[in-house]
C-alpha positions as CSV (number, residue, x, y, z in Angstrom):
1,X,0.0,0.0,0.0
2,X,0.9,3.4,-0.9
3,X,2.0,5.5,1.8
4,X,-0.4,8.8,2.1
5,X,2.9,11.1,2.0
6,X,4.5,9.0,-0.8
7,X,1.7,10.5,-3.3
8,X,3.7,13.3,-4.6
9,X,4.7,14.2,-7.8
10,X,5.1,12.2,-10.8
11,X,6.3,9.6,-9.5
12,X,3.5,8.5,-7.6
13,X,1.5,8.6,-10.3
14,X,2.9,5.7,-12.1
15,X,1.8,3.6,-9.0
16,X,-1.8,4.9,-9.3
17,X,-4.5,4.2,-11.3
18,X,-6.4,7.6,-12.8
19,X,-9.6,7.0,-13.8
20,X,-12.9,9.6,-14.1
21,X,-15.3,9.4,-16.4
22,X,-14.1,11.3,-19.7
23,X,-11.1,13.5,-17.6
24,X,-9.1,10.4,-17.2
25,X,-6.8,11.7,-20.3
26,X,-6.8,15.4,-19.1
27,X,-4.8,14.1,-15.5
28,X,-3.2,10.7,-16.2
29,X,0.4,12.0,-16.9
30,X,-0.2,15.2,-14.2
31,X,1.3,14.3,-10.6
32,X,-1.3,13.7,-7.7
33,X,-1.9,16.7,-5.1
34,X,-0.7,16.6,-1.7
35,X,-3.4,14.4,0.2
36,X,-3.0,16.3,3.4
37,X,-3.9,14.8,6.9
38,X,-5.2,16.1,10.4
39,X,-4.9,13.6,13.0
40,X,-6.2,16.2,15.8
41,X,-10.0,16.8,16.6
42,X,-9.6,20.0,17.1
43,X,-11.6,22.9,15.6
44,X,-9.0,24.4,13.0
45,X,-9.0,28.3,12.0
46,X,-10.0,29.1,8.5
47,X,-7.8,28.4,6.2
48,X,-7.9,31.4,3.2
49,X,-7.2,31.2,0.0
50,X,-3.9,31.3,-1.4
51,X,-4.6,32.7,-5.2
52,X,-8.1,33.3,-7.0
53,X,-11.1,35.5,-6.0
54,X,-11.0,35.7,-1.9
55,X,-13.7,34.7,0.4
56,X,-14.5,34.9,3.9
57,X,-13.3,31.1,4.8
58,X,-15.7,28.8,6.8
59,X,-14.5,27.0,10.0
60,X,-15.2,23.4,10.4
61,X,-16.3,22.6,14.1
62,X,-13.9,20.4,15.1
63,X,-12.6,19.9,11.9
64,X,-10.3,21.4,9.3
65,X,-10.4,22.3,5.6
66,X,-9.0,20.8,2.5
67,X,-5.7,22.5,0.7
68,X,-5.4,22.5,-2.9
69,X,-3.2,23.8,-5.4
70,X,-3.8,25.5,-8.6
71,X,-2.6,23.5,-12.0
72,X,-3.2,25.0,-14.9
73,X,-6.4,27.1,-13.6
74,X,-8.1,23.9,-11.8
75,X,-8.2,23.2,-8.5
76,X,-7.0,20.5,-7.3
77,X,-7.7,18.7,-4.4
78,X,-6.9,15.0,-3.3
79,X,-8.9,12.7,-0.7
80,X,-8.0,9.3,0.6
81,X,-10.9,6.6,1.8
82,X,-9.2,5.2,4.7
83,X,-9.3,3.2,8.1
84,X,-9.4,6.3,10.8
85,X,-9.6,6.6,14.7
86,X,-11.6,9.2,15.9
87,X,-11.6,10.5,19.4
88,X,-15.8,11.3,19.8
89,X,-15.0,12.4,23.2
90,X,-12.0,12.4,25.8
91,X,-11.9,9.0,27.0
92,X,-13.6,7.5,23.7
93,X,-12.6,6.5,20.8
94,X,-14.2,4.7,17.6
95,X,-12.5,3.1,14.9
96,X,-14.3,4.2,11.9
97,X,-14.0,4.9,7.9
98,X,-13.1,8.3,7.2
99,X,-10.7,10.8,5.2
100,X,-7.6,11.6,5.0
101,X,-7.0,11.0,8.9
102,X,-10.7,12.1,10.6
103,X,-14.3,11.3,10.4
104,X,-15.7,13.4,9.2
105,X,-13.7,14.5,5.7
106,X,-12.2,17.3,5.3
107,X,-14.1,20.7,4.1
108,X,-13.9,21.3,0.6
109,X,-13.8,24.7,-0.3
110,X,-14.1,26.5,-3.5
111,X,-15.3,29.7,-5.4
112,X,-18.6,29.8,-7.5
113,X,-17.1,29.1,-11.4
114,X,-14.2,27.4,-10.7
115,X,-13.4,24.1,-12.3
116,X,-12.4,21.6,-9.3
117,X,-10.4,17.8,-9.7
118,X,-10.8,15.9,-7.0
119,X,-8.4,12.3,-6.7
120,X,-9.6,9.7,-4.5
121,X,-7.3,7.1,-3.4
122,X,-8.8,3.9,-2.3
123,X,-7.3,2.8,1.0
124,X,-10.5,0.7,2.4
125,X,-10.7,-3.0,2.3
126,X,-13.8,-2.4,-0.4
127,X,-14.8,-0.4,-3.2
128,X,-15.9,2.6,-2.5
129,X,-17.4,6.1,-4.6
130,X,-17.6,9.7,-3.9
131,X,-21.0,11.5,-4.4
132,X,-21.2,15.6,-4.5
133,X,-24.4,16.0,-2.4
134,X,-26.6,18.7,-4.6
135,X,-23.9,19.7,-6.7
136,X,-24.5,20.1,-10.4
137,X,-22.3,18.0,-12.7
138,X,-21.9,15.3,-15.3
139,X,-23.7,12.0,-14.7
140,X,-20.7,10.4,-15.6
141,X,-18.9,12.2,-12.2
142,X,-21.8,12.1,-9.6
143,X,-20.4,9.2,-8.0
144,X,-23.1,6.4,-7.8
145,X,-21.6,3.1,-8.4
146,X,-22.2,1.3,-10.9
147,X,-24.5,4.0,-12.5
148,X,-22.2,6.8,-12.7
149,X,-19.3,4.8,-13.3
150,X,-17.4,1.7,-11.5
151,X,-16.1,1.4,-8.3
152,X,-13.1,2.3,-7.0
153,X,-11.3,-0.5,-6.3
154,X,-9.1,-1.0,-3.1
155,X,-6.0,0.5,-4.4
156,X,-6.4,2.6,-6.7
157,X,-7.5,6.4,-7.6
158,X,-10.0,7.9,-9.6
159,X,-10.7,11.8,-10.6
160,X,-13.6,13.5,-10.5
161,X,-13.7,16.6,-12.7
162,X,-16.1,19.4,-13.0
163,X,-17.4,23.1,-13.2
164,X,-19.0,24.6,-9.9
165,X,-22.3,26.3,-11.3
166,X,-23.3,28.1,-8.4
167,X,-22.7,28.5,-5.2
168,X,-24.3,27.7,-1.6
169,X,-23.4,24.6,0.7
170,X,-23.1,20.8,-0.2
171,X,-22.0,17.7,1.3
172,X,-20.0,14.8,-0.6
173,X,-20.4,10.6,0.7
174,X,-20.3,7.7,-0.9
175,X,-22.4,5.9,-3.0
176,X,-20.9,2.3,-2.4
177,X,-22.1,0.3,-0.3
178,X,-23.4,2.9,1.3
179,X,-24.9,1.3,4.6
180,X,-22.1,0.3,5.5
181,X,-19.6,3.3,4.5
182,X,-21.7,6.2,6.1
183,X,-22.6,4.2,9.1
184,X,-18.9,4.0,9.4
185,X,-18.4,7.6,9.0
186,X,-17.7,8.6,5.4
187,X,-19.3,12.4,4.7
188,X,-18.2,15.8,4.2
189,X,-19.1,19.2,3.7
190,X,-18.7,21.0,0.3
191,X,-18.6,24.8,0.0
192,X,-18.8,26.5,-2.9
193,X,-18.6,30.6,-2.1
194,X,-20.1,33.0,-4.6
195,X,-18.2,34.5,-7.1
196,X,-19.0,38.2,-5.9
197,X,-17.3,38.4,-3.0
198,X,-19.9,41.3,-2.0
199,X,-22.9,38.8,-2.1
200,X,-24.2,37.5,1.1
201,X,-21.1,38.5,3.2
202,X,-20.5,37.5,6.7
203,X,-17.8,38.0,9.7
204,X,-17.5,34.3,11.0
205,X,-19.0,31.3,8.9
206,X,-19.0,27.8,10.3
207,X,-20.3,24.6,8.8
208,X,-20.9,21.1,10.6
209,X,-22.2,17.4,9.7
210,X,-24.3,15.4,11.7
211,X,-23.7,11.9,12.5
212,X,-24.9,9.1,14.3
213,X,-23.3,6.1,15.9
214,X,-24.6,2.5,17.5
215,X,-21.1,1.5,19.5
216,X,-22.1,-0.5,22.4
217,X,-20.1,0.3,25.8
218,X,-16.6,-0.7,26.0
219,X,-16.1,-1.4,22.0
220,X,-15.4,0.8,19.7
221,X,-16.8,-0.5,16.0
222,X,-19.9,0.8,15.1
223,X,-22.7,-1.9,14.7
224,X,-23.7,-0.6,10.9
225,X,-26.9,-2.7,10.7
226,X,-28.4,-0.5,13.1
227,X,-31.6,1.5,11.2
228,X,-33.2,3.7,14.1
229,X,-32.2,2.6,17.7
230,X,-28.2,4.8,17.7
231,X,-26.9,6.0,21.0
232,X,-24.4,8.8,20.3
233,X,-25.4,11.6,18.0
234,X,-22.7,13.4,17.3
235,X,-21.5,16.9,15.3
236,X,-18.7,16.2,13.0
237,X,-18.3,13.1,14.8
238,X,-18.1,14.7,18.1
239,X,-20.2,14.7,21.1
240,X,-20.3,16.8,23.9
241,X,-18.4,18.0,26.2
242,X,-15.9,17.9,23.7
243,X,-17.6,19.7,20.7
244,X,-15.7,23.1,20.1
245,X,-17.8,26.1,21.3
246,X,-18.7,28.5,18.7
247,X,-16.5,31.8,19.2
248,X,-18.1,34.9,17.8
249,X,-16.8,38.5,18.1
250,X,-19.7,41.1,19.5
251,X,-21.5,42.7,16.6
252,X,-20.4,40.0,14.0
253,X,-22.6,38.9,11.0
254,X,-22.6,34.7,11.4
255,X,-23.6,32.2,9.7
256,X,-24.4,28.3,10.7
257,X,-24.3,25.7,7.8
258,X,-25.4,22.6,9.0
259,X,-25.7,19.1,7.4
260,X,-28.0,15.7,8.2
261,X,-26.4,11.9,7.3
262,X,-28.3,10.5,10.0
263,X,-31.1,9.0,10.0
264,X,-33.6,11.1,11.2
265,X,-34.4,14.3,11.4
266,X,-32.6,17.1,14.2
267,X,-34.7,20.0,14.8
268,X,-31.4,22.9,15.6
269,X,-32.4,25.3,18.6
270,X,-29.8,28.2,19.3
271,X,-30.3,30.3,22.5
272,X,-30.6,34.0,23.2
273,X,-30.9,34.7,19.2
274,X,-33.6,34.5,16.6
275,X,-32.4,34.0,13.3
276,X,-33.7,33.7,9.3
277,X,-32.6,30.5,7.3
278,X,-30.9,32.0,4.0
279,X,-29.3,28.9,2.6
280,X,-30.8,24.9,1.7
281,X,-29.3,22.4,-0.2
282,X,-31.1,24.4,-3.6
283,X,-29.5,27.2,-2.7
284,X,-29.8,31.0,-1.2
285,X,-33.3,31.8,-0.1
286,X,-34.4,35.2,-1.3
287,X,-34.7,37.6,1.2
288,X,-38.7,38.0,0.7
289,X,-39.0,34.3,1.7
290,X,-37.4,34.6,5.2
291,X,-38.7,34.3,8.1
292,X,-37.5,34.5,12.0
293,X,-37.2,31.5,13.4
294,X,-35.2,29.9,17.0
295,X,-35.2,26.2,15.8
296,X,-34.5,24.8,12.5
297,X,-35.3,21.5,11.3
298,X,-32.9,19.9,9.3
299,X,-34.5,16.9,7.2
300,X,-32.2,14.0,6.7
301,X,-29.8,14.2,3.6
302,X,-30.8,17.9,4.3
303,X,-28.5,21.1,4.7
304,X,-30.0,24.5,6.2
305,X,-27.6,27.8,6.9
306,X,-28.8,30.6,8.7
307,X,-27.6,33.7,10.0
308,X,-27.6,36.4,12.9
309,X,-26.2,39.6,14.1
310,X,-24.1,38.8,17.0
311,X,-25.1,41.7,19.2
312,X,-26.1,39.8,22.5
313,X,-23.0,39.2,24.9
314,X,-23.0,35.7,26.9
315,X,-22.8,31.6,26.7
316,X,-25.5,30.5,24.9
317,X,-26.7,26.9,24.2
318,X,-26.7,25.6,20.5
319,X,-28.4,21.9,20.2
320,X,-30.8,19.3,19.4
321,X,-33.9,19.9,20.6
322,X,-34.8,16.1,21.0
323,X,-33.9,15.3,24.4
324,X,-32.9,11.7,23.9
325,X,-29.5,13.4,21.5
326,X,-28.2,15.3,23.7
327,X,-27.0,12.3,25.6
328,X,-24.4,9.8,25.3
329,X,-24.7,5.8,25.2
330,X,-27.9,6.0,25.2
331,X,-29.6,3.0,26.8
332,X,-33.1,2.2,25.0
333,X,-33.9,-0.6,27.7
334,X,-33.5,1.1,30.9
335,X,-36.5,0.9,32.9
336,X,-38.0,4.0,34.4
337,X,-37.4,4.0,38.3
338,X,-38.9,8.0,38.9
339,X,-40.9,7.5,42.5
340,X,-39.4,4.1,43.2
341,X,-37.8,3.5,47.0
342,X,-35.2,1.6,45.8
343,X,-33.3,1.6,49.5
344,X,-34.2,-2.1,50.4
345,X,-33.2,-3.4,47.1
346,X,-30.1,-1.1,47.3
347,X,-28.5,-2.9,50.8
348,X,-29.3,-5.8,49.4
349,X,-27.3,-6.0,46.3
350,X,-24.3,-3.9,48.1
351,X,-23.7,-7.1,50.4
352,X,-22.4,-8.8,46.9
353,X,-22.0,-5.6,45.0
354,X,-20.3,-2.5,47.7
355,X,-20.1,0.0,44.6
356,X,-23.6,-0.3,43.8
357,X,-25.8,2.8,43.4
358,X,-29.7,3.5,42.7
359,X,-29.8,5.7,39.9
360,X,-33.4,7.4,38.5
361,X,-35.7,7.6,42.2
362,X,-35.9,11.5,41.0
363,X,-34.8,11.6,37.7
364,X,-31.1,11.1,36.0
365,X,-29.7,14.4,36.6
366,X,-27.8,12.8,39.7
367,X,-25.6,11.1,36.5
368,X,-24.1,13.9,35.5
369,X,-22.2,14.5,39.3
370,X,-21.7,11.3,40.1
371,X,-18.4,9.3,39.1
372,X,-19.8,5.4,38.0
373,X,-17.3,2.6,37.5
374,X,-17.8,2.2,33.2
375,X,-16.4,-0.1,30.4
376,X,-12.8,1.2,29.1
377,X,-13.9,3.3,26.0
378,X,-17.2,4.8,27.2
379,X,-18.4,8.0,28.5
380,X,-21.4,8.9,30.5
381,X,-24.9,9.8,29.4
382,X,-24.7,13.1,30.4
383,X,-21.4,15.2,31.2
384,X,-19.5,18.2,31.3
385,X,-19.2,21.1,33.6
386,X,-19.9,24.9,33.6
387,X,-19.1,28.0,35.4
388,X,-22.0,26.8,37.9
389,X,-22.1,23.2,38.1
390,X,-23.1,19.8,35.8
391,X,-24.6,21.1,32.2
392,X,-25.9,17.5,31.8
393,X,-25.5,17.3,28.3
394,X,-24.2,14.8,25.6
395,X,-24.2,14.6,22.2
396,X,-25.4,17.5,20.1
397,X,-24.9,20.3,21.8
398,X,-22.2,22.8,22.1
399,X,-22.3,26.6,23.1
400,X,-22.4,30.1,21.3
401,X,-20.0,32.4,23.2
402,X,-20.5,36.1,21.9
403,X,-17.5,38.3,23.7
404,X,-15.7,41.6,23.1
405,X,-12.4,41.9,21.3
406,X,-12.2,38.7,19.5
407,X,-9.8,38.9,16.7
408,X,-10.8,38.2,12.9
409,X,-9.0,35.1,12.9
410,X,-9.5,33.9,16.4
411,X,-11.6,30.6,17.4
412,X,-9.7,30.1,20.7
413,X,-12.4,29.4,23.2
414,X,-12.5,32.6,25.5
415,X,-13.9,30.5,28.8
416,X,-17.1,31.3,30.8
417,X,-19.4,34.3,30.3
418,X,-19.1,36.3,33.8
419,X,-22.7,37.5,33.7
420,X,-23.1,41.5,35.1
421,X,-24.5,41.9,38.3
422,X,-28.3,41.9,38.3
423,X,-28.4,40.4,34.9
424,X,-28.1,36.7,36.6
425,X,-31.3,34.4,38.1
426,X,-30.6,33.9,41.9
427,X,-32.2,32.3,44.7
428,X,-35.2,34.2,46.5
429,X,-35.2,34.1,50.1
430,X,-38.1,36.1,51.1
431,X,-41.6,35.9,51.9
432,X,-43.5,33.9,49.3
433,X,-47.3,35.4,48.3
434,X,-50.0,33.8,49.9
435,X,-51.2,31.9,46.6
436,X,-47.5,29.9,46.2
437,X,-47.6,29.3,50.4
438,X,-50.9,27.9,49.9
439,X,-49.2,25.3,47.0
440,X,-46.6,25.1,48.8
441,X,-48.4,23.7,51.8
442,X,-50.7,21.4,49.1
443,X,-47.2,19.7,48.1
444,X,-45.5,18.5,51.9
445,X,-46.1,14.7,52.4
446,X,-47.5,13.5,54.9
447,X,-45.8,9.9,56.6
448,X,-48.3,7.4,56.9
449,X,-48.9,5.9,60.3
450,X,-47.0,2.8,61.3
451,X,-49.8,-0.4,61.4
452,X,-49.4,-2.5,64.9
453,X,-50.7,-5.3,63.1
């Protein structure tokens, strides 16, 4: 096998198989691109262009964006289908399918007009295919296997070759055995910016994919048969605590792109803002068909981008408004113990078991403070800490911090929001009106008296 770095130059190409379509010719005697690598899950700053039209760059959450370099006016850009290990949280990792080092892919990004070649190196143990997700091509470069054109075999590297017709946001994924691959993790996001750089402008723009994983606790293969019941939900193959937080100067235009390849839909709730969706997998929504919204919907194989003013300071949640993902390892059979005394049953399994602990009497929120002996390669259902205690979150959730003084270029994340006195919700401690004394008094339980008999 071809070593990633090894596919430089000329060279290389003599070990490689080109095939695409009708651009096999164009690119057979051409050396392949760089296939560049990221082996951190860390959120990467944008990454702007180096030559042609400039752009306002987007930054992939916990992710990174593809280089390219310019040969002979086309872009060129190289991925490689690939074995990858991908740390979802501290403490967790999956072994999944990915590119070029992660799952999720790299970020493609490119300029409305431009003509793009893509090589893809083969490095799985199967064929495998690259589909462009809404982009308009040749039906001889859209990917599908054995429709479009063969399967790449393990091994070897095809081209893709084609104009970008218009601009707006797009996600790429095979088309191969596709079960199997996305359920392993194979998807990206594809960004084509407009060609006027003065259209739909913006301060900060970032895009992420959503993703969803069966891995039972203490493996770390996902179970790809799976067709409903998954247990981590994840953001560019992340889950919370450890999704990046959104960093946003004060004042800033911003814009969200966000993308589906799970299978369901994930109705996206931001805090503190309202916002107007601008952008679907068609393309830019005219302004006369906006409306404000606080939750988007995002149907599966779906993309929706919207945009606000940044003009609220503070820490504000971004997430998944069902409740079931923002959790991790996800349970679907455990039993519902809310109002149970479960003290009896609890001494009597601690003479065999001392670590034993009731969980669920008055809800699970005691999870996310307590420390419970787990499989190697697991995290809890609900984790992570703020400024004032447990968040008990998981999954798909991660937090918009609007601050002063943030640089152009910096995503570092600024820590918690110190909120100005009398702007926080504190305890009250005095005298309650008569109507909540009265409810009050309705609640207290009374103890049953003790029977003689």
């Amino acid at each position: 096998m071809i070593n990633r770095r090894q596919l430089l130059g000329a060279g290389a190409t003599a070990g490689a198989t080109l095939v695409a379509a009708n651009a096999w010719g164009q690119t057979s005697n051409m050396g392949l691109p760089e296939a560049a690598l990221m082996e951190s899950a860390s959120t990467q700053g944008p990454l702007h262009p180096p030559t042609g039209p400039d752009y306002q760059p987007v930054v992939t959450l916990n992710g990174w964006t593809l280089p390219f370099r310019m040969n002979n006016g086309v872009k060129e850009f190289h991925l490689v289908a690939e074995p990858v290990e991908r740390e979802l949280a501290e403490g967790m990792t999956a072994y999944l399918w990915g590119y070029n080092g992660q799952s999720t892919g790299p970020t493609i990004e490119a300029v409305e007009g431009d003509r793009v070649r893509i090589f893809v190196t083969n490095k799985l143990p199967e064929h495998t295919t690259v589909h462009w997700h809404g982009l308009i091509l040749p039906s001889g470069m859209d990917g599908v296997g054995g429709l479009s054109h063969p399967g790449i075999p393990p091994g070897k590297t095809f081209v893709y070759e084609f104009d970008l017709t218009k601009s707006g946001t797009f996600m790429y994924h095979p088309h191969a055995d596709e079960m199997v691959q996305m359920a392993m993790g194979m998807m990206g996001m594809f960004i084509v910016h407009p060609k006027d750089p003065t259209f739909m402008p913006v301060d900060r723009d970032f895009v992420f994919i959503m993703s969803a994983f069966d891995i039972d606790p203490g493996t770390y293969v996902p179970r790809i048969m799976t067709m409903t019941d998954f247990n981590l939900w994840t953001w560019n193959s992340r889950i919370f605590p450890d999704i990046d937080p959104l960093v946003v100067n004060h004042n800033d235009r911003v814009r969200v792109r966000v993308g589906n390849l799970t299978m369901t839909n994930h109705p996206i709730h931001m805090h503190g803002y309202d916002f107007e969706v601008t952008c679907t997998d068609g393309g830019w929504v005219p302004p006369a068909a906006r409306w404000p919204e606080v939750t988007v919907d995002i149907p599966v194989g779906g993309m929706r981008a919207y945009e606000f003013d940044a003009v609220h300071l503070g820490d504000w949640a971004i997430h998944c408004h069902k409740s079931h993902h923002t959790m991790n390892a996800m349970g679907h059979d455990v039993p519902t113990f809310i109002g149970t005394d479960q003290r009896s049953l609890t001494q009597k399994i601690r003479k065999f078991q001392p670590e034993f602990m009731a969980m669920g009497s008055a809800g699970m929120a005691d999870m996310g403070v307590m420390e419970m002996e787990l499989p190697d390669n697991t995290i809890p259902m609900m984790t992570g800490w703020g400024p004032y205690g447990p968040i008990e979150m998981g999954g798909m959730f991660s937090v918009v911090k609007v601050r002063e003084g943030i640089s152009a270029d910096d995503y570092s994340d600024p820590g918690w929001y110190e909120n100005p006195p009398g702007t926080q919700a504190y305890e009250w401690t005095g005298k309650l009106p008569e109507h909540a004394q009265a409810n009050d008094a309705k609640t207290q339980i009374t103890p049953k008296p003790k029977s003689n008999g």
